[in-house]
C-alpha positions in Angstrom: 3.1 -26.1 -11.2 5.6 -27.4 -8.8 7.0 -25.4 -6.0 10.8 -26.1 -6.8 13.8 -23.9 -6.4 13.2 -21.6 -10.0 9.6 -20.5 -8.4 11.5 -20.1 -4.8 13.8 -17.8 -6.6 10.9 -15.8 -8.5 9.6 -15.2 -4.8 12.7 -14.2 -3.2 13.4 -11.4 -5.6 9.8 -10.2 -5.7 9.8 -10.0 -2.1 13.6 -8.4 -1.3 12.6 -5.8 -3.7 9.2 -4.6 -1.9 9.6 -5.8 1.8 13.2 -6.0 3.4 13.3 -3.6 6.3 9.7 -3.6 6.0 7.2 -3.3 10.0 4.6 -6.1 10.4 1.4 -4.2 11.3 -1.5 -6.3 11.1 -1.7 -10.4 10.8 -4.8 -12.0 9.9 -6.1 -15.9 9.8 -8.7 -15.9 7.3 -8.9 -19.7 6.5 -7.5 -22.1 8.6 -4.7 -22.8 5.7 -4.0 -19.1 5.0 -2.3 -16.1 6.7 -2.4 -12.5 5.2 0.5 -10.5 6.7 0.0 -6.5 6.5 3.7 -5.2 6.0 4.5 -1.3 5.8 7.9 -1.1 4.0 8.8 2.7 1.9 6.1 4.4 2.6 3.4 1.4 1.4 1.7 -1.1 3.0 1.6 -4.5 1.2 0.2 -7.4 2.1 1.2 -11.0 1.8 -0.5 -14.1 1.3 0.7 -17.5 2.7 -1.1 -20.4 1.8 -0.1 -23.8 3.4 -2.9 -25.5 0.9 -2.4 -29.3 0.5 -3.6 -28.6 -3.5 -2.2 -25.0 -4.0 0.4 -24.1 -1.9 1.6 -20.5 -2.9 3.0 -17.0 -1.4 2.7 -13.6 -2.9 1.4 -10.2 -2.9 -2.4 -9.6 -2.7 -4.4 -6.4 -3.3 -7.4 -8.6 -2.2 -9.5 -8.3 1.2 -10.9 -11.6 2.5 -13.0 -11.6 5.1 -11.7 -12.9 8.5 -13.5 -14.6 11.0 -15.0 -13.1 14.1 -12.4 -14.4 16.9 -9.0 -15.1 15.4 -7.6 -18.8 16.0 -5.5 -19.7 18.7 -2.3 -19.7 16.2 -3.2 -16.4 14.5 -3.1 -14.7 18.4 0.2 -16.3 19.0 1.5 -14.6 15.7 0.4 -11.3 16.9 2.1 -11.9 20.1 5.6 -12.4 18.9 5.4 -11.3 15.6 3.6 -7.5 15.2 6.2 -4.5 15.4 8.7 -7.0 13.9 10.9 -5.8 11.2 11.5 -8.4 8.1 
């Protein structure tokens, strides 16, 4: 499926409704494509998936717990770094 402006808008609204005004706690690196980003927004903590995958490409809410490498990358600690306590 492409990633064209109707999915975009699918992603907005899912998002707006669960995470605006919502703290990044926790940032994680799992795959060197992928980013899971632990947000704690009314009382819940969600946590969201960003895939920069040359084949599937895709953002969304995950219940799932990958496992994450031993030493974060280099990019993963600059995230922390500017990025945790942040408010979306």
């Amino acid at each position: 499926m492409p990633f064209d402006g109707s999915v975009v808008n699918s992603i907005v609204h899912e998002l707006n409704d669960k995470l605006v005004n919502g703290k990044i706690e926790k940032i994680y690196q799992p795959e060197k494509d992928e980013l899971i980003i632990s947000v704690r927004s009314f009382r819940e903590t969600y946590k969201l998936l960003l895939s920069a995958s040359s084949t599937y490409p895709k953002v969304h809410l995950t219940e799932k717990n990958k496992s994450n490498p031993a030493a974060p990358p280099s990019f993963c600690m600059l995230l922390r770094k500017h990025l945790l306590g942040g408010r979306i």
